[in-house]
GUNUMAR-52197 format. One record per atom (N, C-alpha, C): residue in one letter; x, y, z. Coordinates in steps of 0.1 Angstrom, whole numbers, padded with zeros to 4 digits, always signed. Example, Ala and Ser with C-alpha at 12.3 -4.5 7.8 and 13.67 -1.06 7.14 Angstrom:
2
a+0132-0057+0078a+0123-0045+0078a+0132-0033+0078s+0128-0022+0071s+0137-0011+0071s+0129+0000+0079
end
This chain:
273
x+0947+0929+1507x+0951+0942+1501x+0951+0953+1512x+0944+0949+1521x+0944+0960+1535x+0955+0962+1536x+0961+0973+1539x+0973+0979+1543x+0987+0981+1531x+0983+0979+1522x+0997+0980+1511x+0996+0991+1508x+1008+0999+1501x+1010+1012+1499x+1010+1006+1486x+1007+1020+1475x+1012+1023+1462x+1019+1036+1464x+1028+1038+1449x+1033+1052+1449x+1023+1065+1448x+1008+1062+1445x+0998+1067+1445x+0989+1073+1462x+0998+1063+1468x+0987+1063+1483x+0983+1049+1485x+0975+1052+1496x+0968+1035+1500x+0963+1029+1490x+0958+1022+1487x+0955+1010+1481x+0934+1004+1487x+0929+1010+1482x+0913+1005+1490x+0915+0993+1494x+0908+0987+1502x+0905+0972+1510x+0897+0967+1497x+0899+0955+1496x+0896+0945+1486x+0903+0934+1483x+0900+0925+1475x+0905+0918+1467x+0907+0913+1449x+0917+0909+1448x+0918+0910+1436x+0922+0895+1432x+0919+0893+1420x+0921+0874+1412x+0927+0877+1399x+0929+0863+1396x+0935+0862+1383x+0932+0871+1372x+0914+0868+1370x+0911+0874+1359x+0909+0892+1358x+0910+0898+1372x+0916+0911+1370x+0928+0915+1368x+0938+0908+1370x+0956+0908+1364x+0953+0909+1352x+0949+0894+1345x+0945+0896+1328x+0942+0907+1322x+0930+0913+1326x+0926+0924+1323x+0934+0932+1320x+0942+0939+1333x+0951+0949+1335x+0964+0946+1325x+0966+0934+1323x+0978+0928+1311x+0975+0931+1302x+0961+0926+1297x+0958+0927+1282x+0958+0942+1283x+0948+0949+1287x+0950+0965+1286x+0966+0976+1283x+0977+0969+1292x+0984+0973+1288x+0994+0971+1276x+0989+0960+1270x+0996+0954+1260x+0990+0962+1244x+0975+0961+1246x+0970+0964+1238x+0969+0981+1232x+0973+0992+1248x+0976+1003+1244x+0989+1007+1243x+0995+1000+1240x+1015+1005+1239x+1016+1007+1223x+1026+1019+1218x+1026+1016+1206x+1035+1008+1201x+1043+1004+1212x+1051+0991+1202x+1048+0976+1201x+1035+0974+1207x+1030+0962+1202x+1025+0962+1191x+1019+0976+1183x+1007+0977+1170x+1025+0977+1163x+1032+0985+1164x+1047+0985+1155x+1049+0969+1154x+1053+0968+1166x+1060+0950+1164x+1054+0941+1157x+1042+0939+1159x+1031+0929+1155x+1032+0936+1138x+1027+0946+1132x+1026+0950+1121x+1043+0947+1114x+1054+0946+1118x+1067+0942+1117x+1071+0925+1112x+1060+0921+1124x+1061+0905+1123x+1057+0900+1109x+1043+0910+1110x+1035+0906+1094x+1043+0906+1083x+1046+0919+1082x+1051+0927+1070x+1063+0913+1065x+1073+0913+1080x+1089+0911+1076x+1081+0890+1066x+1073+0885+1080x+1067+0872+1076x+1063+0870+1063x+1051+0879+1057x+1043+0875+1046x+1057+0877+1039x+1059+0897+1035x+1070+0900+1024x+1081+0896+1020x+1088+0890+1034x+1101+0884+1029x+1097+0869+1020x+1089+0864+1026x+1086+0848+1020x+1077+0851+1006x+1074+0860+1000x+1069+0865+0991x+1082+0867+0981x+1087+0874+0984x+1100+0873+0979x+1106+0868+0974x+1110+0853+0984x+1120+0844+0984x+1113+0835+0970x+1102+0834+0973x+1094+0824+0963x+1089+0827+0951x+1089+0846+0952x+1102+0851+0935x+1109+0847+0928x+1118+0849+0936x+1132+0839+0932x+1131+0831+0930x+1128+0819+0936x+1124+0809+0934x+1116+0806+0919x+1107+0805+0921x+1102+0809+0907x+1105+0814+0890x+1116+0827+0898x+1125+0834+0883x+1134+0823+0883x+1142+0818+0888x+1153+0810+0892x+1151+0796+0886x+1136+0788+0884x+1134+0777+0884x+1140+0771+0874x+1145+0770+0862x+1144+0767+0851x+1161+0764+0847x+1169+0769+0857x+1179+0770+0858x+1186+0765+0874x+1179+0759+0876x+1181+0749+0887x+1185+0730+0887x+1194+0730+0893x+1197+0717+0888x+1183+0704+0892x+1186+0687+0885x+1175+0684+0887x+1176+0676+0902x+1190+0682+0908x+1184+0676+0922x+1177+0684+0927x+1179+0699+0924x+1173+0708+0933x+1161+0710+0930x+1154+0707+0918x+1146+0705+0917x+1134+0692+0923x+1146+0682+0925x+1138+0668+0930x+1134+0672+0949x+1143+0676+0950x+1145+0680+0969x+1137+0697+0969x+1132+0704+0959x+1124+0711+0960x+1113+0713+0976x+1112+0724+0983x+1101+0719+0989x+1088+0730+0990x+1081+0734+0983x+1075+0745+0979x+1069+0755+0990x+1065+0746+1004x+1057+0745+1020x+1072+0757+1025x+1084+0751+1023x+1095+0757+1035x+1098+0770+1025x+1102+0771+1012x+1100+0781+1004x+1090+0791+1012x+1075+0791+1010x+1068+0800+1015x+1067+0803+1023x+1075+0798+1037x+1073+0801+1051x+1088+0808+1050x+1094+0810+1048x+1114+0814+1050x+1109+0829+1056x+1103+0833+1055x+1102+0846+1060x+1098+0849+1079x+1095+0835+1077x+1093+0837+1093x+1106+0836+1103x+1116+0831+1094x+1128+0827+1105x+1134+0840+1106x+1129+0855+1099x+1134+0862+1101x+1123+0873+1111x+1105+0868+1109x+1098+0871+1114x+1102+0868+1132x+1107+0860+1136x+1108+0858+1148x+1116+0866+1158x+1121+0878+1150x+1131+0887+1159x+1118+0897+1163x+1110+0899+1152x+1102+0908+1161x+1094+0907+1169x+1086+0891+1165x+1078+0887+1177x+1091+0887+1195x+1101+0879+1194x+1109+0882+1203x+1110+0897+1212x+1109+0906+1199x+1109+0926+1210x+1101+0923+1213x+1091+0919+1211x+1077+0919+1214x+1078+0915+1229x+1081+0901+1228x+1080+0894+1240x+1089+0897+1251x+1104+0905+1247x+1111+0914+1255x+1105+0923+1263x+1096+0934+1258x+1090+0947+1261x+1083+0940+1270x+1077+0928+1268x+1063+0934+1276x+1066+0931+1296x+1082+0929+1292x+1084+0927+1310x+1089+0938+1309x+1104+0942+1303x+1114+0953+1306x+1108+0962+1305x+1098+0970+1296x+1092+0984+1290x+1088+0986+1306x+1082+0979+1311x+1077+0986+1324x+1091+0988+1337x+1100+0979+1335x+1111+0981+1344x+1116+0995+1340x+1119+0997+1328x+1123+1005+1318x+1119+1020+1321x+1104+1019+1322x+1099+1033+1331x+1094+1034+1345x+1099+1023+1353x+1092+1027+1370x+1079+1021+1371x+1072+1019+1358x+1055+1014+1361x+1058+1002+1368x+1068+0994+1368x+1066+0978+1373x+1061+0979+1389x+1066+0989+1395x+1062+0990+1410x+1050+0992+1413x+1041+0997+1404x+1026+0997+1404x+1022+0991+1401x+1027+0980+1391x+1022+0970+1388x+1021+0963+1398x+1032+0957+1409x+1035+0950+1420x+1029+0955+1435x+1028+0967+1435x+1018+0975+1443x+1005+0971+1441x+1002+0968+1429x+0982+0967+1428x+0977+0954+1429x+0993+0945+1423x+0990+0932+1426x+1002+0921+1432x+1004+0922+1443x+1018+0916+1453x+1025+0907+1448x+1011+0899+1446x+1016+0884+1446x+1018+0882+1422x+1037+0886+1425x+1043+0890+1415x+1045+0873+1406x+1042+0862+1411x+1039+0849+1399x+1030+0848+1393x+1014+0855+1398x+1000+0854+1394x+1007+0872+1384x+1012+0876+1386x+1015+0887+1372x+1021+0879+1363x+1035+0873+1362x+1042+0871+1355x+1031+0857+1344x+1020+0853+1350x+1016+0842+1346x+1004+0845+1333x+1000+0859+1338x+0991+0870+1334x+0995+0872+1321x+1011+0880+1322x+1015+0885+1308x+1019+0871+1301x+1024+0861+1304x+1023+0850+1298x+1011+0846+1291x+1005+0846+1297x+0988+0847+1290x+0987+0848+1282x+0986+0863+1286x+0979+0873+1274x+0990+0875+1260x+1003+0877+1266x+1016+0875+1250x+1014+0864+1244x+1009+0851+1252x+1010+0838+1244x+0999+0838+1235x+0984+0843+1239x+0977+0842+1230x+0977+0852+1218x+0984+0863+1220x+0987+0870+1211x+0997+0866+1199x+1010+0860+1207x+1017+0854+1196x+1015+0845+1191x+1005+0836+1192x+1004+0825+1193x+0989+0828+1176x+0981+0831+1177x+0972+0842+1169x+0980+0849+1157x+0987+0856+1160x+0991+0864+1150x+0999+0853+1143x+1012+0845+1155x+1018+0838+1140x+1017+0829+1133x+1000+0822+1134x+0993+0814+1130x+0985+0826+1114x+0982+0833+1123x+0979+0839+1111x+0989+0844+1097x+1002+0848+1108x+1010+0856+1094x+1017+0838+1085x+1018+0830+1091x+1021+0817+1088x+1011+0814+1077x+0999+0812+1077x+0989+0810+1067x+0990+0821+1057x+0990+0832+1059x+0994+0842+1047x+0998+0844+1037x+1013+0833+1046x+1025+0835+1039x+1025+0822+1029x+1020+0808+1038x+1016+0801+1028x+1012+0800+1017x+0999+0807+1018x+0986+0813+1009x+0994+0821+0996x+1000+0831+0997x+1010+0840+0989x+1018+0837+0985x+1027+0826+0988x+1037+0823+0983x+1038+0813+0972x+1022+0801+0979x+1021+0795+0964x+1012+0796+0952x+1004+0808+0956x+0999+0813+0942x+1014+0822+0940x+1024+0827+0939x+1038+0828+0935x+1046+0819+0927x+1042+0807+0937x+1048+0800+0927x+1043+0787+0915x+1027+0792+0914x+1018+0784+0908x+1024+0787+0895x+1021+0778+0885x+1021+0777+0871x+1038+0777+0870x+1046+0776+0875x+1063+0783+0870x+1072+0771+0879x+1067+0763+0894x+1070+0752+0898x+1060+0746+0908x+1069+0734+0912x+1055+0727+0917x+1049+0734+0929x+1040+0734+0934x+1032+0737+0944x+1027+0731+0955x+1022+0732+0965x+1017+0725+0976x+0999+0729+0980x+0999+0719+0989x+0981+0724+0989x+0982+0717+1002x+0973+0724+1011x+0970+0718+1025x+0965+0704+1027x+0962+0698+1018x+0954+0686+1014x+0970+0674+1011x+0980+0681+1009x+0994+0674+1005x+0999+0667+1023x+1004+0657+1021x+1008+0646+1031x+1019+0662+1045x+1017+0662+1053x+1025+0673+1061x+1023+0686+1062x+1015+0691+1052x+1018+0702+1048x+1008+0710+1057x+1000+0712+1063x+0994+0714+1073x+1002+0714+1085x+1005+0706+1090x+1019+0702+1099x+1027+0715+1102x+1033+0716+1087x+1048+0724+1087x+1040+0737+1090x+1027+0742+1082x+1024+0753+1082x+1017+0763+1097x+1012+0750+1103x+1006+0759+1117x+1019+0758+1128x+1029+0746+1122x+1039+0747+1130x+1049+0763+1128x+1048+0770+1116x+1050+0785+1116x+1048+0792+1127x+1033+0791+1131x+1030+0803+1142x+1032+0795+1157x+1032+0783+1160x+1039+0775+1169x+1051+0778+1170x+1060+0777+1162x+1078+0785+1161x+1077+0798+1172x+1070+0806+1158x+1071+0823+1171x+1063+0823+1187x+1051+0813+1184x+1048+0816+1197x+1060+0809+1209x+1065+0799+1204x+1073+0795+1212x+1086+0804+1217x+1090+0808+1205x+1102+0818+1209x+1097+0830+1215x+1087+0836+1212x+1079+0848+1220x+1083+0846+1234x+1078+0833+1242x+1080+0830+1253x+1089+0828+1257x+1104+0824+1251x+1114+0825+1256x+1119+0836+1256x+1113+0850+1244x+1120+0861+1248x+1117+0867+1262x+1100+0866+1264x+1099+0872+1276x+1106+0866+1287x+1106+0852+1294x+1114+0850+1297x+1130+0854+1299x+1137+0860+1289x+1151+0860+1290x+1143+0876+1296x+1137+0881+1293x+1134+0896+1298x+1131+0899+1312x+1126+0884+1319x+1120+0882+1327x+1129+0878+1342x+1141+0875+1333x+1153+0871+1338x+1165+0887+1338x+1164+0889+1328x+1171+0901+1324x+1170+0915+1332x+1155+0919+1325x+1152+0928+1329x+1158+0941+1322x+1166+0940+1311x+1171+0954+1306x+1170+0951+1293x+1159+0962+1287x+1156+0962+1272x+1165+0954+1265x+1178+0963+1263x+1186+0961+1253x+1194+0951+1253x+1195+0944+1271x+1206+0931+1271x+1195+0925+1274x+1183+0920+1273x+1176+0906+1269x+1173+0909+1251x+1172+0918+1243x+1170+0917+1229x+1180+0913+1223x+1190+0917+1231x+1208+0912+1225x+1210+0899+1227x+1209+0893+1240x+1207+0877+1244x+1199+0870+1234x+1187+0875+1232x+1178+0865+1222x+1181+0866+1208x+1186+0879+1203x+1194+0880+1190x+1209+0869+1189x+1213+0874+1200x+1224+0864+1202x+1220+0849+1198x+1211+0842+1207x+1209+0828+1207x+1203+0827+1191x+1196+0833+1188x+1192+0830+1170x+1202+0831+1157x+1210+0839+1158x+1220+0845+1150x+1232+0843+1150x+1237+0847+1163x+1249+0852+1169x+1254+0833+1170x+1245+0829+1179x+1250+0812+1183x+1251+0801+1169x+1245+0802+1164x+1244+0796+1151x+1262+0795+1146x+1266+0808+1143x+1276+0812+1136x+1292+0806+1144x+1289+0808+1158x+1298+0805+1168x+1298+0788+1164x+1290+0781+1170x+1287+0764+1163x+1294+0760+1152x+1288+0766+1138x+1294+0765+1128x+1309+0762+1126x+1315+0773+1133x+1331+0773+1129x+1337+0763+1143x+1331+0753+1150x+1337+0744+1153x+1339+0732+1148x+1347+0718+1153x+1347+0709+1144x+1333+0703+1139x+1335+0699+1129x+1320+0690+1126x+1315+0682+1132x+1321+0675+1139x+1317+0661+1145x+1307+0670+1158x+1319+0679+1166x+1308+0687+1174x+1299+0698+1174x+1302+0707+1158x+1292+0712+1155x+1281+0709+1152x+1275+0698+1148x+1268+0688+1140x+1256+0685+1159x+1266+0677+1169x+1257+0677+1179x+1250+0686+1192x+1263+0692+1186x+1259+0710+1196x+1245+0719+1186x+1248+0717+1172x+1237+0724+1163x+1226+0722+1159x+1221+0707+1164x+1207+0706+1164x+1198+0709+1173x+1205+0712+1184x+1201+0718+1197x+1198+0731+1194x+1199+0740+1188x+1201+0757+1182x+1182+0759+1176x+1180+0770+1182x+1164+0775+1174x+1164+0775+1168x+1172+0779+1157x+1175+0781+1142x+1170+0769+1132x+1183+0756+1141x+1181+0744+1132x+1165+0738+1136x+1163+0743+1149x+1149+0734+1149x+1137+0736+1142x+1137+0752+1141x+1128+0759+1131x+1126+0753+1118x+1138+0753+1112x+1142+0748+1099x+1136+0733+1095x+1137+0727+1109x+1129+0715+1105x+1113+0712+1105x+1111+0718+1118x+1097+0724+1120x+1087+0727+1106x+1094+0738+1098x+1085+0747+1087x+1089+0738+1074x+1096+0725+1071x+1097+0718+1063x+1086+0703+1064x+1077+0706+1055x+1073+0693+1049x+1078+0681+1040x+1087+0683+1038x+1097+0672+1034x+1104+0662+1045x+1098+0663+1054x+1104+0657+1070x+1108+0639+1065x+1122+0632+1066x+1119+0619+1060x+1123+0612+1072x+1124+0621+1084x+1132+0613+1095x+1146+0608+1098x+1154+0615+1089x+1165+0619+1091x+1175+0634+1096x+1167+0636+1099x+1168+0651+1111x+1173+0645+1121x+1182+0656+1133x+1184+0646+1146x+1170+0645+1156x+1164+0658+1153x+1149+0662+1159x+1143+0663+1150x+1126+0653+1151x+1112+0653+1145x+1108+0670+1148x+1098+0675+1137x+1094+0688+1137x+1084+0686+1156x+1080+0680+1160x+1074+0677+1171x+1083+0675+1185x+1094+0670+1184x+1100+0669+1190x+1110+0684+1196x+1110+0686+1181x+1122+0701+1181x+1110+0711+1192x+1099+0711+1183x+1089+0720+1189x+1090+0718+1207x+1087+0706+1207x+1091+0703+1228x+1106+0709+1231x+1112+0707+1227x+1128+0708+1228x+1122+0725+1230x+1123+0736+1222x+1116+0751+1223x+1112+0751+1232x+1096+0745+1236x+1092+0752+1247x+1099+0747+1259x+1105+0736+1259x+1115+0734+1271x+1124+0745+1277x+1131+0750+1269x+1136+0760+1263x+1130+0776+1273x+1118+0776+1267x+1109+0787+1268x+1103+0784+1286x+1101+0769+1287x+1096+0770+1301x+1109+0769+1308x+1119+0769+1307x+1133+0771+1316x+1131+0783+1320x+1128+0788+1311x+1131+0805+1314x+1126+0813+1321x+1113+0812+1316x+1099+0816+1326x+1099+0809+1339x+1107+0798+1337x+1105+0794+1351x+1117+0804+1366x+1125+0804+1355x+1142+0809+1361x+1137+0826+1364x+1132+0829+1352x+1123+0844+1356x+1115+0843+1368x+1106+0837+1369x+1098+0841+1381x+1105+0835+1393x+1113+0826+1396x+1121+0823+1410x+1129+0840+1413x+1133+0849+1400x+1146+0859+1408x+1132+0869+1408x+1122+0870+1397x+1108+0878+1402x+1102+0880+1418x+1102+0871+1419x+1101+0869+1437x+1110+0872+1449x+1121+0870+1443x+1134+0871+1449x+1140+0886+1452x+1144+0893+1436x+1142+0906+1434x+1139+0916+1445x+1140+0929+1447x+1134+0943+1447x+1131+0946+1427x+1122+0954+1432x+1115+0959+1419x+1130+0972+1417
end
């Protein structure tokens, strides 16, 4: 540390480790107000929407045919709120690189600590266990809520049911996974609004593009998509006729997520701030 400038002035003689980066990560993550927004977003959109859905579900039942009743699956019902939960964990995981490109802090950041892979590894960290926490939790929630929803009116699920455990922590596995690809794309990006558009893109935007090609190649190009993996993931009705196992899909993600972070920290190094 002898000799490095900050925008502040010298820099005292010392040294610094992992577990003071952490520190300085978690600290800044924890006082921004768009982590308390996003996170409180994740919940909201997670539990409410799948509360919702399994409304419906419910008013709806009686007038449902009896296939749709036989292929019923009460587990992916209560979770549907997360496939929409995942855009906010994603800002989430945008901000916590760009917000500081965004205002000039990154150079202090890189000023206090050089060596910019032992950062990048930091906010990985600390986002992962965050997202990783929360969407375990809003995942169980939503569980929890949706089938006292839909108790007494159709069938129900119970943690004790063959999968169902499975599908459900695989919920907060989903977001934390895409969490990390957002940061990533951000990490790569570097501009608020074209890595939230990139990752909106890949959930939304790509899905739709796939669709309207032929089937033969939408079919092989679309199981590859976050969307469909999800889908399979948060279903306990898994019979193995998926092109990807919910375990499989989940590797396939963070492959995904570790491409990126990987591809971020080579131009992180490479870069001027």
């Amino acid at each position: 540390m002898i000799g490095v400038e900050s925008p502040l002035g010298p820099i005292p003689p010392g040294r610094y480790g992992f577990g003071g980066v952490l520190a300085s990560e978690w600290t800044k993550l924890k006082s921004v107000r768009s982590t308390v927004w996003t996170l409180l977003v994740t919940a909201f959109v997670g539990v409410g929407l799948s509360a919702i859905v399994t409304s419906a579900q419910a008013a709806r039942w009686s007038s449902r045919t009896l296939a749709e009743q036989v292929n019923f699956d009460p587990t992916r019902s209560s979770l549907a709120g997360l496939l929409f939960a995942q855009l906010a964990i994603g800002v989430l995981g945008v901000l916590v690189v760009s917000a500081e490109y965004s205002t000039g802090t990154i150079r202090a950041t890189f000023s206090a600590a050089p060596r910019r892979p032992l950062v990048l590894v930091a906010k990985i960290a600390v986002f992962g266990v965050v997202a990783l926490a929360v969407g375990e939790a809003v995942s169980f929630a939503a569980f929890f809520l949706g089938q006292s929803l839909l108790s007494g009116k159709t069938p129900t699920a119970s943690l004790s049911d063959p999968s169902v455990v499975r599908a459900v922590m695989s919920g907060g596995l989903y977001l934390f996974a895409l969490g990390l690809l957002a940061l990533g794309l951000a990490t790569i990006i570097r501009h608020t609004a074209a890595a939230i558009s990139t990752f909106v893109g890949m959930l939304l935007i790509l899905p739709i593009i796939v669709a309207a090609l032929p089937s033969s190649f939408a079919d092989d190009v679309g199981r590859f998509l976050p969307a469909n993996i999800g889908a399979v993931m948060l279903t306990a009705h898994y019979h193995g006729t998926d092109p990807f196992g919910p375990w499989t899909g989940f590797a396939l993600l963070c492959g995904y997520a570790v491409a990126a972070l990987l591809a971020g920290g080579v131009l992180l190094v490479r870069r001027d701030t």
